[in-house]
Every structure is written in C-alpha cells, then in structure tokens.
C-alpha positions in Angstrom: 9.6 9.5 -19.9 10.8 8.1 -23.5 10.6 4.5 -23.2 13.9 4.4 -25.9 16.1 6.3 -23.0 14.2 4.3 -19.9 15.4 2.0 -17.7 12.5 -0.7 -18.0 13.8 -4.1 -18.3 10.6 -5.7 -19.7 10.9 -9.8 -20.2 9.0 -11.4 -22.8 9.3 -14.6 -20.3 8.2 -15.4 -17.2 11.5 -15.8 -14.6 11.3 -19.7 -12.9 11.3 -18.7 -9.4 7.8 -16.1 -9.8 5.0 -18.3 -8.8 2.1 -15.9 -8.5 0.2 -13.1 -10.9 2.1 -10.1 -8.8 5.6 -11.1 -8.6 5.4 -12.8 -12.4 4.4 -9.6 -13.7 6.4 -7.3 -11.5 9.3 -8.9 -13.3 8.3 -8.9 -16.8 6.7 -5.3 -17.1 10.8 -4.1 -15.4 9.1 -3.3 -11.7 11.6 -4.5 -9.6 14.7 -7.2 -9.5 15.5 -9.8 -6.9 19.0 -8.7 -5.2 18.9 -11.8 -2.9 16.2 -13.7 -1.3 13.1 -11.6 -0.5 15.2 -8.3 -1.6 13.7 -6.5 -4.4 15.5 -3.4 -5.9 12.5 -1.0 -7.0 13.2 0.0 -10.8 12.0 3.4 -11.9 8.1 2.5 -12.9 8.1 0.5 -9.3 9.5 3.4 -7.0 6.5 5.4 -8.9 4.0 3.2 -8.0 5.6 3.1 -4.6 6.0 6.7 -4.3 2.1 7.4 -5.4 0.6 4.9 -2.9 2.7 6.6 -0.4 1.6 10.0 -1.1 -2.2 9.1 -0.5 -1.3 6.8 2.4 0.7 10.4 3.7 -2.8 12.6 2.8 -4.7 10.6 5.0 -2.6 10.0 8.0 -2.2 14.1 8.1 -5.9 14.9 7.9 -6.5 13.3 10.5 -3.7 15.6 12.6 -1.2 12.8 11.8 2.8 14.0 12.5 5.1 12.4 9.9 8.6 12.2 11.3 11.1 9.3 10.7 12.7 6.7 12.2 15.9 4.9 11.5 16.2 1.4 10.4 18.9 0.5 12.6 17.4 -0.3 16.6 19.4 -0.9 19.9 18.7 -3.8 20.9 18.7 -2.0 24.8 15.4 -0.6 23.7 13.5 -4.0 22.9 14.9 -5.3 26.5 13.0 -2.4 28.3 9.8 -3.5 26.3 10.6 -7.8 27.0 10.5 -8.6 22.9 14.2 -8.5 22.2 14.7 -12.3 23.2 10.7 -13.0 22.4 10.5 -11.8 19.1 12.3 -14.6 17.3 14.4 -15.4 14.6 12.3 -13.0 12.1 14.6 -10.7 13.9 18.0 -9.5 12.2 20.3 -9.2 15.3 23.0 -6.8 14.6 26.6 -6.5 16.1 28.9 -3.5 15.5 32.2 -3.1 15.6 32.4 -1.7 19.1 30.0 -4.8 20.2 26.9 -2.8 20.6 23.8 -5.1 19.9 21.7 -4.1 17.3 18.7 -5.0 15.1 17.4 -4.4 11.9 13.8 -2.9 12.9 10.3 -5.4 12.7 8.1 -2.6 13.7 9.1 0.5 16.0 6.9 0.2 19.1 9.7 0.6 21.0 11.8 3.4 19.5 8.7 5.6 19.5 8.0 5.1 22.8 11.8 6.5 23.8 11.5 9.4 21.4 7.6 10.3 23.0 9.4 9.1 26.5 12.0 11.7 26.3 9.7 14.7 25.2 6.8 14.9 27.1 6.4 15.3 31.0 3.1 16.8 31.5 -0.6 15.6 30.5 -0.8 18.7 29.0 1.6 17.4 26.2 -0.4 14.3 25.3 -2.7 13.3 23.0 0.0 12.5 19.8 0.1 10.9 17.0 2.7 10.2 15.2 3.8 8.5 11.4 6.3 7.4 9.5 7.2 5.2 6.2 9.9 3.2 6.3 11.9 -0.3 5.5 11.3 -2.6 7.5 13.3 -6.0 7.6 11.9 -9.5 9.0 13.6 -12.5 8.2 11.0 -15.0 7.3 12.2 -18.5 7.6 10.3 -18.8 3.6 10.6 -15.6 1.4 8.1 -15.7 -1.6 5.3 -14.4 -3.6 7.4 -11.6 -4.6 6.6 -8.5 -2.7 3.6 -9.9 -1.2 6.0 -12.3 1.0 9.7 -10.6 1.4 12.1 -10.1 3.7 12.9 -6.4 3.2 9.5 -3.9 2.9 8.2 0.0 2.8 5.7 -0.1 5.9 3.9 3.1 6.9 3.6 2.8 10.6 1.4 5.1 13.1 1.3 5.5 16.7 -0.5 7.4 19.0 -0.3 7.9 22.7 -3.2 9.5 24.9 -4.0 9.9 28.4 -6.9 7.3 28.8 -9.1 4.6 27.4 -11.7 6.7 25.7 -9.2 8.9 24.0 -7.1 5.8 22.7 -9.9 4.3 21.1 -11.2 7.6 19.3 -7.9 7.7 17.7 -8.1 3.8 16.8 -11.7 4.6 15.5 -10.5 7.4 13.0 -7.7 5.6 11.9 -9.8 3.3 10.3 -12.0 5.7 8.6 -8.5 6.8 7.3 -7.6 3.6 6.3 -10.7 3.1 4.4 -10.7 6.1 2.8 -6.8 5.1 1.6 -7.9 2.1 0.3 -10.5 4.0 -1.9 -8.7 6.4 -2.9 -6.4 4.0 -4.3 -8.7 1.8 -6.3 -9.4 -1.3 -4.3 -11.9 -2.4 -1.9 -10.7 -3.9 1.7 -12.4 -5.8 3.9 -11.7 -5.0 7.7 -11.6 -8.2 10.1 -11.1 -8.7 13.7 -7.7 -10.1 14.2 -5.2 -11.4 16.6 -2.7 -9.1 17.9 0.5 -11.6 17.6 3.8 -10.0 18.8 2.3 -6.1 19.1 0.3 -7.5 21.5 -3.0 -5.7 23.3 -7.0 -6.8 23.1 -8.2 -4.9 20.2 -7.2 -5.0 16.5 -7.9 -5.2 13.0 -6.9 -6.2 9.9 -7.8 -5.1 6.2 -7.7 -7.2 3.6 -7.8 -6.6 -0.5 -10.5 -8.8 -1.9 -8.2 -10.5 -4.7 -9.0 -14.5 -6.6 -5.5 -15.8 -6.1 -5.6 -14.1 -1.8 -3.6 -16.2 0.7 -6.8 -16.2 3.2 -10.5 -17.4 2.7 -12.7 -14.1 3.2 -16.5 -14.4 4.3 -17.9 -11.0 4.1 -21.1 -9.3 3.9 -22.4 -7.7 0.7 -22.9 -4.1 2.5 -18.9 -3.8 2.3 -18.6 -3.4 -1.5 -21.3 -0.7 -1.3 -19.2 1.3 1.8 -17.9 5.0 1.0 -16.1 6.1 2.9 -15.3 9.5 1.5 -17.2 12.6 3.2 -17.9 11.0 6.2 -17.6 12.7 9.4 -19.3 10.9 12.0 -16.7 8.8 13.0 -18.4 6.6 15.4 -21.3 6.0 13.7 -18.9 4.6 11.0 -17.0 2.4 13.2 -20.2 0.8 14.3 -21.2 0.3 11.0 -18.0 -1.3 10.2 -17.6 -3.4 13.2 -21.1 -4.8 12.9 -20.9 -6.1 9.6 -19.8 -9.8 9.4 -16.3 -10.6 8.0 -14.2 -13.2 8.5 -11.2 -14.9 7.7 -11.8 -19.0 7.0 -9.6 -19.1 10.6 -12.4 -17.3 12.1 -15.4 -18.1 10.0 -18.4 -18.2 12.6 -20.8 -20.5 10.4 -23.4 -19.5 13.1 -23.3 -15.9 12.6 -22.8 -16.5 8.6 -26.2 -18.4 9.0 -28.1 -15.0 10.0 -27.0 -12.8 6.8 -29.4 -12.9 4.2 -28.4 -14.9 1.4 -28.4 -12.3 -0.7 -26.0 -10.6 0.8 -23.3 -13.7 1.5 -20.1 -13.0 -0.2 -16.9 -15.8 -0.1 -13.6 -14.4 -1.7 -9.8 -14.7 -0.7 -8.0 -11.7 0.5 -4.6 -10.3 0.7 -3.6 -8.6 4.3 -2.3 -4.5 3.7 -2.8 -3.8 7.0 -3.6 -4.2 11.0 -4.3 -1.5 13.9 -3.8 -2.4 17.4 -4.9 -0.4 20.6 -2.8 -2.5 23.6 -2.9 0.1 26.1 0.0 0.4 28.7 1.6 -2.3 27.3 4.9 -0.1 26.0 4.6 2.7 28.2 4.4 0.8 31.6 7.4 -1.5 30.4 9.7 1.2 29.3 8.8 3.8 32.5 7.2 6.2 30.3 5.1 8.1 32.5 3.4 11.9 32.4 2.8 13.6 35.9 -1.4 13.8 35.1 -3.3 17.2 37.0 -3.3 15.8 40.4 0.7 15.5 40.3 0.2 11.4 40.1 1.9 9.5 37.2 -0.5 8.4 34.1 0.7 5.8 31.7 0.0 6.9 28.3 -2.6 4.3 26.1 -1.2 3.6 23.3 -2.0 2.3 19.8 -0.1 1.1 16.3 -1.5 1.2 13.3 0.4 -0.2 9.8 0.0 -0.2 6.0 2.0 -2.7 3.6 3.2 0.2 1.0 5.3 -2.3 -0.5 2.6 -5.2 -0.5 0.2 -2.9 -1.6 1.7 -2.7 -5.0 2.2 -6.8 -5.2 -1.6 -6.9 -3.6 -3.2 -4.1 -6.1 -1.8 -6.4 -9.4 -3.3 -9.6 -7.6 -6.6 -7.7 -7.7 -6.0 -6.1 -11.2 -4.8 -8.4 -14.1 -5.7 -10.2 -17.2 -3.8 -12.6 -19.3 -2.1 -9.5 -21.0 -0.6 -7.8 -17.9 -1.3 -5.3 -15.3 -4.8 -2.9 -15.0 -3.6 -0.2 -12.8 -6.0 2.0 -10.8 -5.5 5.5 -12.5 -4.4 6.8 -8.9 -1.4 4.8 -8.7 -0.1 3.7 -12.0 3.1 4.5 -12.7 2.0 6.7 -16.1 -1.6 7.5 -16.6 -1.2 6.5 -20.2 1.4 5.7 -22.8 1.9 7.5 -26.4 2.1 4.5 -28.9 3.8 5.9 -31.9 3.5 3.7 -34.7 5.3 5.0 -37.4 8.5 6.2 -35.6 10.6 8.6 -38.3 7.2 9.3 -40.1 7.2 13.9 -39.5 3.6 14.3 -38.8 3.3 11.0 -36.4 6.4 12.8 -34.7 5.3 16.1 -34.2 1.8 14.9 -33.2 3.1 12.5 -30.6 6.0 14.9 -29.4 2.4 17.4 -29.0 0.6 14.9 -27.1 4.3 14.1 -24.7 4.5 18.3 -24.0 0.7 18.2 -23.2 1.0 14.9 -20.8 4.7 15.7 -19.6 5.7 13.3 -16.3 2.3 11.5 -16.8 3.4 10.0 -20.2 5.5 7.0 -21.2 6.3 7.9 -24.5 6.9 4.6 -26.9 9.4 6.0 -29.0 11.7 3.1 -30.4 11.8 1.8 -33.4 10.0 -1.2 -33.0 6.9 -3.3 -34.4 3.3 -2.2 -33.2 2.3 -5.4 -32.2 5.1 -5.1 -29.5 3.9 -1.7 -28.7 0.6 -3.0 -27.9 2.1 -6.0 -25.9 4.2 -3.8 -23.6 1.7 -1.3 -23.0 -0.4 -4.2 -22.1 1.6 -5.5 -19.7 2.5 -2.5 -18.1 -1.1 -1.9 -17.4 -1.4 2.3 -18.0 -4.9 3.0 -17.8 -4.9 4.9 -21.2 -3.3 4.1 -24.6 -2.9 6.8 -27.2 -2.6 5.2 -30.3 -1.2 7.9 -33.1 -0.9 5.8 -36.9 0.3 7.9 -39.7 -3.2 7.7 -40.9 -5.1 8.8 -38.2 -1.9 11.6 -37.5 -3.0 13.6 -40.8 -6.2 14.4 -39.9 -5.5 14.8 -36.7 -6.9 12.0 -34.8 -5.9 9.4 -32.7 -7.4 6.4 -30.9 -7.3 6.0 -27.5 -7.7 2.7 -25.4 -8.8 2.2 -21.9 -6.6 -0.5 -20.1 -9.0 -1.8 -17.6 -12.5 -2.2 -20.2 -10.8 -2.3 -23.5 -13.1 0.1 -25.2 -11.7 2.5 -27.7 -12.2 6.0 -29.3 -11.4 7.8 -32.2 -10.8 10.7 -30.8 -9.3 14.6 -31.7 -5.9 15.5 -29.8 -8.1 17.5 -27.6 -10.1 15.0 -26.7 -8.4 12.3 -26.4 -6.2 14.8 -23.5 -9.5 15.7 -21.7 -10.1 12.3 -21.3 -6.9 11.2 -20.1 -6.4 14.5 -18.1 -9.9 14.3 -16.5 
C-alpha cells in the first residue's frame, strides 16, 4: 500500500475521550473511528490486524477438527426462552422488535442458536461428538463503554462449541481447546496466563479464563514463573499439558489464595495486571436439557449431549496486544499480526535512484509493505512509522540509495543495519 493513496487518518494529537495506551493510539496511528458510543469502524490497517489474528485464531480451532460455520447476528428471542436467559440476561441485552412484532435480540453469545442448529441435525449417538466455530460481532450493551476496544459495546468474538455424548468426552474437548488457545496466543506474540474463573451468565462448574500479562491490565495477576517459560507448540500429550497448566498457581487479585502463594518459591512469584481475551466453559446439560435436545444413545434411551463454549476477544485482542506492546513513540507489533511487516521510508521523494530503489524494495515486499511515498519531511516519516509500530523500517537516503544500501530498523529493539537490498529483504522476509 502507498501511504500517499491510503486511507490512514493518523493524528498528531491525542482525541479527549481516549483514556488508555490502546484506544489513544488506535486513534492516532488511523486504526479505527468511534461511530457512536462503544462502536468503532475498523479503518484499513485495523481490519488487517483484525483479519491476521483471525486467521491464526481459525488455524488453530481447525487443527484440532474444529468446523467453522456462521451464525447470524440477529437471535429470536423464542430461542433464549427455551434456554431461561432471555428475561435473565439483562439489560446488556439489545432487545429487538420488527415490524411484524417478532422479538428479537442482537446476539451476547450463541449458546442457544447452536444448540437449535446441532438440535435439528442430529438424532443418533452415532452423529455426536462436534465441534463447531465461528467469528462473529457480537453486541452487549454495557451500561459504561470505554477503554476503546478493550471495553465496547459492539465486538469480533470467535466462539466454539462442542457437544459430546458424556462427561469424559466433554472434558477431552475442553482440555484441547486450551492447548489451542495457548498455542494461539503464541503464535500471536503474547504470553497469557490461564486462571480459574467464574462461569457468570454461560453458566456450568468448570471454566477458564486467559489473560494477557500487560502494566496498565484491568485485573491484579499472581502467577507462577513456570508460565512465561511454557511452549506450547509441538505438544501432543494433551493431558499431561492440562495438568501442567492447571497445577500451576494463577490468580486474579479476586481470587488471590495468599496461602497457596506462600508455598511457591520466591523465586518463582510473579505479580502483574492482566487483560481477559478469553474464557472456556464445560456446563454440561445445561442447554441441551433446557431446549429438548436429545440423541436416542445405543440402547434406544435418550442422552443429553454435554456441552461446552469456548471464546476469544478478536477484537480486544488487538486493543490488548498494544496494551502489552508500546513505548512513548507508538505501537510494537508482533511480526505475526502487524498490519505491514515493515514500512519503505523514502526520504528523498522525486530523487530517480531513491525512486527506483524503493519502487524495487515495494515489488519485492508487495501487500507486506507500506510504502511512505509523500512528499513530506523525514522526521515525520520516522514519527509515523513509529507510531504505527511495523516491526521493520527500511530507511532508503539518496546517499545510501547510490551505493546500494539502505538501513533498516527493528521497531520492537531499536537496533539498526546498514544493510544491501538483499539483505535487508532476507531479513524482513525471514
């Protein structure tokens, strides 16, 4: 992308209403604009962001035999009576009347829609276990949008289910969910920290929650050490791994257990604040006994499926990552998910060999560039690419151009190379 033809409406100031690291800088590098409260549009460089932490998110879920479908964002309201949460759930709820009078709702979550679709396909045992995925707005109306993406109304939301015949096959799915949800969060760039948790309005006895380590986190996070050293990559014993997990403290400062802190070595005590991306559930027949969704099991007699949710913030991921990731000059994407894996800083726009050697390194780089072709000052150059947070800089000066160098920064350590075309693409590339 040329930056001269782009729509990125950077701000050299920060907008009133942005009170945290994520949202300020959202705004200012042209991420996203506020339509009304809590309701962001998502500007080109945003929906790429978006886009690539929904791709990995989407890897993940279909390794582990994960069926994407979707859902729409419009609910009967019929549907959440079968289950007992339309009148529960609350006024984060956007109730919905049409034209006709059908009661509607902007969908929270879709236990309940699933449930119908699984409901209206499957008869026998022998069509169970599945597992099922989606990503998808979402819409709750909290009573306080803020914080910028971390805290709005309307949200992307990748949401799993899974339905199985009993106990110990619900919890095997629950088990390698996680594994798949840590392996997301590494492949993204960012540790998390998985918690027990309360299951709130899903409802069920068993979930977690993940949370990004980040300084300016809305929760107090008491962890142990042996977290930051977990990889999660490779592995394929997938109990062993939840045991692991699940045995190693963490807690938020709700459920901080100062007598179980006291028994980590010291060395290994780590306090932090952390931003909630997601939360798994396993609540059993709680949808499927409600809503009369039964399979006739091997002995002819009816069997409830067990079910389980599972959800990933897409959205908050992006406001949660910058939390995590920033100086005083802007963003430091992860190279994973940064909306251009470097930008092309020409700074001697007009000048033919600063042209012909940037308009080489563009062809070479192609949808992975953000090309800084305007006729502007370099300090700005810097300054933007700064804030924008691409992990690599090319830096091409008229200089430099002739002999056929260039220099190339790294966003997230600030080191820098004088480097040969060639080079400096095998690094970027690589």
């Amino acid at each position: 992308m040329r930056l001269s033809k782009s729509l990125i409406p950077t701000l050299k100031e920060t907008p009133a209403e942005a009170q945290i690291a994520s949202h300020r800088l959202m705004l200012r590098a042209g991420m996203i604009r506020q339509m009304a409260s809590g309701i962001y549009a998502w500007l080109p460089t945003g929906l790429r962001v978006l886009s690539k932490i929904s791709q990995i998110v989407r890897e993940e879920q279909d390794a582990i035999g994960a069926q994407e479908l979707l859902m729409p964002t419009i609910q009967s309201a019929d549907l959440w009576r079968e289950s007992g949460r339309y009148d529960a759930y609350g006024k984060e709820m956007l109730r919905i009347t049409d034209r006709h009078d059908r009661e509607l709702l902007y969908g929270p979550t879709n236990e309940e829609m699933i449930t119908a679709i699984v409901r209206d396909s499957t008869k026998s045992y022998r069509d169970l276990p599945q597992l099922a995925y989606h990503i998808q707005w979402k819409f709750r109306d909290e009573v306080r949008p803020r914080f910028g993406v971390l805290r709005g109304r309307e949200f992307l939301m990748k949401d799993s289910y899974s339905f199985d015949l009993d106990y110990e096959g619900a919890v095997a799915v629950y088990k390698k969910t996680m594994l798949s949800y840590m392996r997301t969060f590494q492949r993204i760039g960012i540790t998390a920290i998985p918690m027990r948790a309360d299951t709130g309005q899903i409802g069920g006895d068993l979930s977690h929650e993940f949370h990004i380590l980040a300084p300016t986190g809305e929760s107090g996070v008491f962890y142990d050490a042996a977290f930051e050293a977990g990889d999660a990559i490779g592995v394929t014993d997938v109990d062993a791994f939840y045991d692991q997990v699940t045995t190693i403290y963490a807690a938020t400062d709700e459920k901080h257990d100062t007598a179980v802190w006291d028994e980590i070595p010291e060395d290994r005590r780590r306090e932090g604040r952390g931003i909630e991306v997601g939360q798994i559930f396993y609540f059993g027949k709680k949808y499927s006994e409600a809503m009369g969704f039964a399979v006739t099991g091997p002995d002819g007699q009816k069997i409830y499926p067990e079910m389980g949710s599972y959800g990933i913030g897409v959205s908050r991921l992006v406001g949660a990552i910058i939390e995590a990731r920033h100086d005083e000059a802007g963003i430091i994407w992860p190279d994973a998910v940064a909306p251009f894996r470097a930008a092309i800083l020409n700074l001697r726009q007009g000048d033919a060999v600063t042209d012909a050697l940037c308009e080489r390194l563009y062809a070479a780089l192609g949808a992975d560039a953000l090309y800084d072709d305007r006729e502007e000052r370099a300090g700005a150059k810097f300054a933007e690419a700064d804030l924008m947070g691409h992990p690599w800089q090319i830096i091409v000066g008229p200089r430099g151009a002739a002999n056929g160098q260039v220099e190339l920064k790294r966003r997230a350590t600030g080191e820098r190379f004088e480097l040969s075309v060639e080079e400096a693409l095998a690094k970027v590339q690589g």
